[in-house]
N, C-alpha and C positions, 0 to 999 in steps of 0.2 A: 751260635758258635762262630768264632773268628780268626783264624791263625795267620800268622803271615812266617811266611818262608821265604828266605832270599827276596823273592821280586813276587812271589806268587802270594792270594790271599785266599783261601777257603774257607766259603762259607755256607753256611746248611740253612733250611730254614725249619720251621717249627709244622710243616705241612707232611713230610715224611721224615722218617728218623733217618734215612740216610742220602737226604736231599739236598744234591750242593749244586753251586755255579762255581764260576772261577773267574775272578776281577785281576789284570793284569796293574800291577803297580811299577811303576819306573823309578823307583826307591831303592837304590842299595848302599849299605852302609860296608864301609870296608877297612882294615887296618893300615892299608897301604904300604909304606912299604916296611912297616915294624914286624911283621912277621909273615913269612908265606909258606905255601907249602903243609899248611896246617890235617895233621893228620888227626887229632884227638881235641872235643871241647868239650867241656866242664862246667855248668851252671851254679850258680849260686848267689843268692839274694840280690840277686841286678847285675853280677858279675859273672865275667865268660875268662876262665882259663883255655888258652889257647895253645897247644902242642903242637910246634914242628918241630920232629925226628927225620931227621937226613944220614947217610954218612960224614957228611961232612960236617954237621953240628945241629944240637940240638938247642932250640929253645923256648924259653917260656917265655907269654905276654898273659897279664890279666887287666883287663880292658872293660872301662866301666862305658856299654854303648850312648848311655842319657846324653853323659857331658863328653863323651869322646875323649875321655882321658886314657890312658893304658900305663901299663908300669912294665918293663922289660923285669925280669930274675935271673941270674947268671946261675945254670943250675952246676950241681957238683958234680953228674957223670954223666960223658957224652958217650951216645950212641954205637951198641955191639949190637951185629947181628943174630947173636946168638941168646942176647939176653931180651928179656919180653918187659914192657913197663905199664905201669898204672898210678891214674894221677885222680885229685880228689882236691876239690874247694871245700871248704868249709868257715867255719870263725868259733872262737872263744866265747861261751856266754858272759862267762863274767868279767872276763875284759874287753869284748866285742872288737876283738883283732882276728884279721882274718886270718887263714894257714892254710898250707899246700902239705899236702902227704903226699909223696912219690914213693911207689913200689917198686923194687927191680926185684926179676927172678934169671940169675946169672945159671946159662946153664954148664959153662966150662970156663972152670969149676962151677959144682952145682952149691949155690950159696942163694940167700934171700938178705937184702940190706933195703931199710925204712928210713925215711928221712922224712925231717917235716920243717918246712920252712914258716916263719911269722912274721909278718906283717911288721909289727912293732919295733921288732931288736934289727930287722933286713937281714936275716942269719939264717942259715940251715945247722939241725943235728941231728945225730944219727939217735934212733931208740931202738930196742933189742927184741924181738921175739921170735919164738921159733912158733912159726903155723904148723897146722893140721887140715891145711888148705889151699886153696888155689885162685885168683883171679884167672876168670876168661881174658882170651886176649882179644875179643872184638868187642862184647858187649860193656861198654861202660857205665859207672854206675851214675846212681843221681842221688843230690841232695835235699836235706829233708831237715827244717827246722835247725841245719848249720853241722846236722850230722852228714857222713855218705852210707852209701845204702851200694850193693853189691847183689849179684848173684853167684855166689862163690862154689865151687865145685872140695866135695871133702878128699882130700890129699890119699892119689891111690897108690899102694905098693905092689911090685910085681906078684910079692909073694903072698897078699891077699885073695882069699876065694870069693869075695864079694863083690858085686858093680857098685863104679864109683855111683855117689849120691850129691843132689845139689839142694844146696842151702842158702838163705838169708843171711848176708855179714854187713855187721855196721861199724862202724868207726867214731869214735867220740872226738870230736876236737878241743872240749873242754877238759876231759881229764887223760885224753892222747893215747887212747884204749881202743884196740878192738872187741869188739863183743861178742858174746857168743854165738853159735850155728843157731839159725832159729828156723824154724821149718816152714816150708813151703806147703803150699794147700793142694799138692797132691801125693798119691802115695808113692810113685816111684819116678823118674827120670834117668833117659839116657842122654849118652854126651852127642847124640845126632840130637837130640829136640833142642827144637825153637825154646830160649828164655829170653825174657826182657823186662825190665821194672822200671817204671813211670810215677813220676809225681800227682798227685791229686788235690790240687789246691792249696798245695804247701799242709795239708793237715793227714794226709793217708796215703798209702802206696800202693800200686795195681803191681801184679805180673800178670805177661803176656805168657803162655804155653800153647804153643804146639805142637803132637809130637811129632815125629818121622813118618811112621807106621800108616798110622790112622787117619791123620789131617786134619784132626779138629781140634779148630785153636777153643781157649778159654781164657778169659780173663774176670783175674779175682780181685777184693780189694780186700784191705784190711780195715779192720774194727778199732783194733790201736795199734798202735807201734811206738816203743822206742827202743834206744840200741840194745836195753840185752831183753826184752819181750813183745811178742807179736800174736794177736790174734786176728782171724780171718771170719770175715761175715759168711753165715751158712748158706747161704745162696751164691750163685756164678754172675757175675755181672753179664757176662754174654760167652755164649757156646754154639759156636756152628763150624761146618761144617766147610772148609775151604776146598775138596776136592769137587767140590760140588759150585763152588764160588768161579774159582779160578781154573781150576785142570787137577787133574789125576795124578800129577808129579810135581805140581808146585810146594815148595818151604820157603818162610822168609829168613831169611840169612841175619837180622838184624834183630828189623821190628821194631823201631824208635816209636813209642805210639805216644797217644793221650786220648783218655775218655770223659765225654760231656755223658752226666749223670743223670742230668736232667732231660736229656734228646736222648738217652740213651742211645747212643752209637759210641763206637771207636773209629778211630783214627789213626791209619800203620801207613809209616813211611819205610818205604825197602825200594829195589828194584824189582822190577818184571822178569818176563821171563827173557827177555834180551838184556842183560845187565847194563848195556850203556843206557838204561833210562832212567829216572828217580820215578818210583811211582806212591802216589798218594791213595788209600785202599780208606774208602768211609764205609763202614761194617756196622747195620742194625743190630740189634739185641732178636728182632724179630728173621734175622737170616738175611737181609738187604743188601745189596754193594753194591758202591761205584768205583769205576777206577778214574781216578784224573792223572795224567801225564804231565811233569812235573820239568819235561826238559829231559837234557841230555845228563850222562851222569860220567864221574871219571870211574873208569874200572877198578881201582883199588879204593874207594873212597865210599863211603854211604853216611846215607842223610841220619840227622840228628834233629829230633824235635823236643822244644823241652818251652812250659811256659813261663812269661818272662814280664815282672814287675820291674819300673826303674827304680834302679837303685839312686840316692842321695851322697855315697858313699866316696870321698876325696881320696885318688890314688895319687900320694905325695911319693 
């Protein structure tokens, strides 16, 4: 297994399931000065949308790293502190154009407005739905075969006696549809637990759960998925026990992961327990951990780990 981060490279070897070194690389790729300040990024088949929100303006770059090309997007609405956003790569299968869905949830006025921009015509439109739902505002989702994939929380009213519930929401970019709630491989969740959803080879999707209470994360994966159905293989890919790993009050905040199926371990990037660090956590099936220290981290900022094919793909 071999990841590269920034400048860092981790790698495991095949003698324990959560056996790594750390190869320092003096490799960094950067956008320079087309975009900074980048608060949210997006993967999708070679491509990295890239989100800086400022007060002062927001904007897009989606940036193919192979040939170092990037394309600026002028978006349609710049940045309220009051409203929360979410953003999503994907493409058209049948016309293989790419497309940006931006969600705003404006809280004053309390209103939801969807946009989605295309590749082909260099346009934004608006499309109309009234959810029963919610994006988180930290956890971003990931794409999967040209869909996006979410962990979405079901839309609570004051005047309901029930805890809210999180669910599975996909997006179609070919017919420009959200999908339905599709259920998660446990029985109940609260809004303190750990969620996070990871790619698996571009063919399957894991969630990460940990809850508050307890501290024992698990991660599942799915049997199939696509946007409006999912099933979940009967077994846990891995289940242990983080109080026992790290400390008696540790959560990860984040949880950017990816799991080798074959080494059976995971791999969580979050911070520590000093938030100015990035920390890399290699987690056995068998209860194993290392932690590698990944550097210094910015306090409002955490790490995103997503894996990444070149793309061929010409951003005119």
């Amino acid at each position: 297994m071999r990841v590269n981060l920034d400048n860092n490279v981790v790698e495991s070897s095949s003698s324990s399931s959560s056996s790594s070194c750390i190869k320092r690389e003096a490799k960094v790729i950067s956008l320079g000065d087309e975009v900074d300040d980048i608060s949210q990024v997006f993967h999708c088949d070679g491509l990295l949308l890239c989100i800086s929100i400022t007060e002062a303006k927001t904007r897009l770059v989606v940036w193919n790293p192979y040939w170092g090309h990037t394309r600026s997007i002028e978006p349609t609405h710049q940045f309220n502190k009051f409203d929360s956003y979410s953003y999503a790569l994907g493409y058209d299968k049948s016309s293989k154009s790419h497309k940006i869905l931006r969600c705003i949830t404006c809280l004053r006025p309390h209103f939801h407005e969807f946009i989605i921009y295309d590749f082909n015509s260099n346009s934004w439109r608006v499309f109309h739905v009234t959810p029963d739902w919610q994006l988180g505002t930290i956890n971003s989702g990931v794409s999967l075969k040209g869909n996006a994939f979410w962990v979405a929380e079901e839309k609570y009213y004051e005047t309901s006696e029930t805890n809210e519930e999180f669910f599975l929401l996909s997006f179609d970019f070919t017919r420009e549809t959200f999908g339905p709630l599709l259920p998660l491989p446990f029985q109940f969740v609260e809004s303190e637990d750990a969620l996070s959803v990871s790619n698996v080879r571009d063919e399957q999707l894991a969630v990460l759960y940990q809850p508050w209470d307890t501290l024992m994360m698990e991660i599942w994966v799915t049997s199939k998925i696509e946007p409006n159905a999912v099933s979940w293989n009967s077994k846990v890919f891995l289940s242990v026990s983080i109080r026992k790993l790290i400390g008696p009050q540790f959560q990860f905040c984040l949880g950017s992961f990816f799991i080798d199926e074959e080494k059976k371990v995971a791999v969580v990037f979050d911070k520590g327990y000093r938030i100015q660090r990035y920390i890399a956590y290699i987690i056995g099936v068998d209860g194993s951990m290392k932690e590698v220290d990944l550097g210094e981290s910015d306090r409002s900022c955490y790490p995103i780990v997503c894996s990444y094919v070149p793309s061929l793909v010409q951003l005119n």
